[in-house]
DRENPA-3360 file (N, C-alpha, C; in nm, 2 decimals, always signed):
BEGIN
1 = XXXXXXXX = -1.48/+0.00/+2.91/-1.39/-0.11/+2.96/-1.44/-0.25/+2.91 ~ -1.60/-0.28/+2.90/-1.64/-0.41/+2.91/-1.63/-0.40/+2.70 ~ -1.63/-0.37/+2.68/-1.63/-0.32/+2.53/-1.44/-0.32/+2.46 ~ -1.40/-0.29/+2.53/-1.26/-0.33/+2.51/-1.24/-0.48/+2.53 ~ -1.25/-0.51/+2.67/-1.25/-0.66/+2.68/-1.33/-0.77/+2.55 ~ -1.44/-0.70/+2.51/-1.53/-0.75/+2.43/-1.45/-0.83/+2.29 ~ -1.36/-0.69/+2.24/-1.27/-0.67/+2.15/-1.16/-0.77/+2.12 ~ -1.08/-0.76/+2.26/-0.99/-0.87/+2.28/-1.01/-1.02/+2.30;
9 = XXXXXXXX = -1.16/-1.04/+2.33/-1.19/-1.19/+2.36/-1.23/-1.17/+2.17 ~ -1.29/-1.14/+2.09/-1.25/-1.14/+1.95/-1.18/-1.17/+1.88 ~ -1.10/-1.11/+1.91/-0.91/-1.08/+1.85/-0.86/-1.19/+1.81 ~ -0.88/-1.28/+1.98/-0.83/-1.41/+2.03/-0.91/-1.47/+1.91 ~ -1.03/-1.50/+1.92/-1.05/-1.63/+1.88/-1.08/-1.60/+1.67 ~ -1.04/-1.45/+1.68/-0.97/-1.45/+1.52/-0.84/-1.53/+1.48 ~ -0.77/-1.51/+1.62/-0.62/-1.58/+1.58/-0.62/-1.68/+1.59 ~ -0.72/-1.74/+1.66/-0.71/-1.89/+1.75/-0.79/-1.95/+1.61;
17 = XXXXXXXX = -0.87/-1.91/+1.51/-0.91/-2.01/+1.39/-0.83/-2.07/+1.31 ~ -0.68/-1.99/+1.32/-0.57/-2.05/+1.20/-0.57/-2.18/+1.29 ~ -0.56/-2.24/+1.39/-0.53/-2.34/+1.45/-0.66/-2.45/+1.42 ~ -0.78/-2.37/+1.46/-0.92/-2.48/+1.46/-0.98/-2.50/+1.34 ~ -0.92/-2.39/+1.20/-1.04/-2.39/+1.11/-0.90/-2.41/+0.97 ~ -0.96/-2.57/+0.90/-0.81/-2.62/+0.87/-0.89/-2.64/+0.73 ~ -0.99/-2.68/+0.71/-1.10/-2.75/+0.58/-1.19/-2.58/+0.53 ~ -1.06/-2.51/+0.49/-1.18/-2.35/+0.40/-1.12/-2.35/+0.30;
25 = XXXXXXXX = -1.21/-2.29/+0.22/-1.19/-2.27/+0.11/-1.07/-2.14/+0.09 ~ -1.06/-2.09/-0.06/-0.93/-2.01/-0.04/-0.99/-1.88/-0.05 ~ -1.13/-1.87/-0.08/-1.18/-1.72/-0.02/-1.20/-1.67/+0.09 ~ -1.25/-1.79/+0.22/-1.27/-1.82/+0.35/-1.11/-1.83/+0.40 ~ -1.05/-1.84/+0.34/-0.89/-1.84/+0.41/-0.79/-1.71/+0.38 ~ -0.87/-1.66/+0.29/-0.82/-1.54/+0.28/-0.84/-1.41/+0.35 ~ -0.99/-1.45/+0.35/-1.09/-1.37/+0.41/-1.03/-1.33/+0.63 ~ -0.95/-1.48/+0.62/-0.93/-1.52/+0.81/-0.81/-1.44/+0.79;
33 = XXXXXXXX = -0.72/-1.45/+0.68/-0.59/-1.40/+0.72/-0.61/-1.22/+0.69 ~ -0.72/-1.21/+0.61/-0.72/-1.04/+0.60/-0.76/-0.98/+0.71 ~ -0.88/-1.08/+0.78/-0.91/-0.98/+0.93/-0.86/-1.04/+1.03 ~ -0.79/-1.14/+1.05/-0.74/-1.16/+1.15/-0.60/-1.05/+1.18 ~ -0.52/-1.02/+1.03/-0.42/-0.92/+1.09/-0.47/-0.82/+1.06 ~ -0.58/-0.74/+1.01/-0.63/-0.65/+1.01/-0.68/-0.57/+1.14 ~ -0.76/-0.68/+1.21/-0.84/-0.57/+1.33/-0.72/-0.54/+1.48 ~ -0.64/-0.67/+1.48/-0.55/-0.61/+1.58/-0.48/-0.49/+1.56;
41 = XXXXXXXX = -0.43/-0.52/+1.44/-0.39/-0.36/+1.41/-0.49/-0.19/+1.46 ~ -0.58/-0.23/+1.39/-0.71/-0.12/+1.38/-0.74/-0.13/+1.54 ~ -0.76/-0.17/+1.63/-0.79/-0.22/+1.73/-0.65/-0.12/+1.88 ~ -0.53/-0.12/+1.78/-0.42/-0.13/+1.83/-0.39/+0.05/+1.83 ~ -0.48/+0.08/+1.74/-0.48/+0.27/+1.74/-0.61/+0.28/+1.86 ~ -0.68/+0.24/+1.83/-0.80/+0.27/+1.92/-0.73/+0.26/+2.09 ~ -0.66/+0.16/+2.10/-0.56/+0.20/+2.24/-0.52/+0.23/+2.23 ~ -0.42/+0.31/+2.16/-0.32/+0.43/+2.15/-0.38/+0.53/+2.17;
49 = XXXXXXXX = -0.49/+0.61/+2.09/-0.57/+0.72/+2.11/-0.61/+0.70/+2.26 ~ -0.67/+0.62/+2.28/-0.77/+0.62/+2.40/-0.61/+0.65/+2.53 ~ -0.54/+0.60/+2.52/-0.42/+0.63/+2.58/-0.39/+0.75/+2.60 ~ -0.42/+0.83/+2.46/-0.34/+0.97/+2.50/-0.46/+1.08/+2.46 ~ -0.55/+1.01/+2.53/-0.70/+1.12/+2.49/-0.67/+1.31/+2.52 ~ -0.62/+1.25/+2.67/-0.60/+1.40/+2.75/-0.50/+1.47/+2.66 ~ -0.39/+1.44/+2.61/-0.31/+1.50/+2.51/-0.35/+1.57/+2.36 ~ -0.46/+1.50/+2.33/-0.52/+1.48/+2.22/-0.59/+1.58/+2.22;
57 = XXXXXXXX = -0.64/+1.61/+2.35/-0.78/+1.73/+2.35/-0.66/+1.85/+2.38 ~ -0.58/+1.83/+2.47/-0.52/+1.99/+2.52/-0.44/+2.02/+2.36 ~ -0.42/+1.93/+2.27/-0.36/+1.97/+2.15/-0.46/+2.04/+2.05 ~ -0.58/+1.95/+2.04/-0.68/+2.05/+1.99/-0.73/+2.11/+2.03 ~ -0.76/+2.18/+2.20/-0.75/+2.31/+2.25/-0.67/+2.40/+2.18 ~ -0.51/+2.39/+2.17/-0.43/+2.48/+2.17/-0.44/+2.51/+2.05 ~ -0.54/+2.45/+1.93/-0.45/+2.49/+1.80/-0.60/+2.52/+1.80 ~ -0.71/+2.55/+1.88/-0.86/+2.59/+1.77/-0.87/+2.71/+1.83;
65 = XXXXXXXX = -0.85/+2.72/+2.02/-0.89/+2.83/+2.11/-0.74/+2.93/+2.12 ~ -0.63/+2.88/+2.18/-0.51/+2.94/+2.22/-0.48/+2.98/+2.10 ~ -0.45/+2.96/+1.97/-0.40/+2.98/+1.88/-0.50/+3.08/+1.81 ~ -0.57/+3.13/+1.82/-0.68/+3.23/+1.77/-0.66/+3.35/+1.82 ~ -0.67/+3.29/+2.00/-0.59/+3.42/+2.07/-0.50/+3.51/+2.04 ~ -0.38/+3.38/+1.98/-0.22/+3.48/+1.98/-0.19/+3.54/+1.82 ~ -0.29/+3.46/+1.70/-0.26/+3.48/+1.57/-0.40/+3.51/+1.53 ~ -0.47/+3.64/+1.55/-0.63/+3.62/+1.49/-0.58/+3.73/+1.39;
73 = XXXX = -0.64/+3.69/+1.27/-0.58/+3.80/+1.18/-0.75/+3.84/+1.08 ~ -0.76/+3.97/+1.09/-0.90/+4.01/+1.05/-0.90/+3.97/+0.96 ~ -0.80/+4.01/+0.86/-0.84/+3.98/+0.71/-0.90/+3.84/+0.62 ~ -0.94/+3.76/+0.76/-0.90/+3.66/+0.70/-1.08/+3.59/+0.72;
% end
């Protein structure tokens, strides 16, 4: 949780440089706009997963353990 929050006080003040950081060069400006909309995104799966953890695992249950059960085929 404190690690999430960590994340989003980040985020912020990625976004918040287009406003404060006006005198960069255009490698330093490129550099703000690639990870500024980069990590929210990346950032934006990591809550989604973590969202649907419980789902995640009863789905990988079903297809490593349940599904061995109903389709085990020797020859294989």
């Amino acid at each position: 949780m404190f690690n999430n929050g960590l994340i989003y006080f980040l985020i912020f003040f990625e976004l918040a440089a287009f406003f404060t950081q006006t005198n960069l060069t255009e490698k330093q400006n490129s550099n703000l706009i690639l990870y500024a909309l980069s990590h929210p995104m990346l950032f934006s799966f990591h809550v989604m997963l973590s969202r649907l953890q419980n789902k995640v695992r009863l789905l990988m249950y079903n297809l490593t353990v349940r599904l061995k059960a109903v389709h085990n085929d020797l020859e294989v």
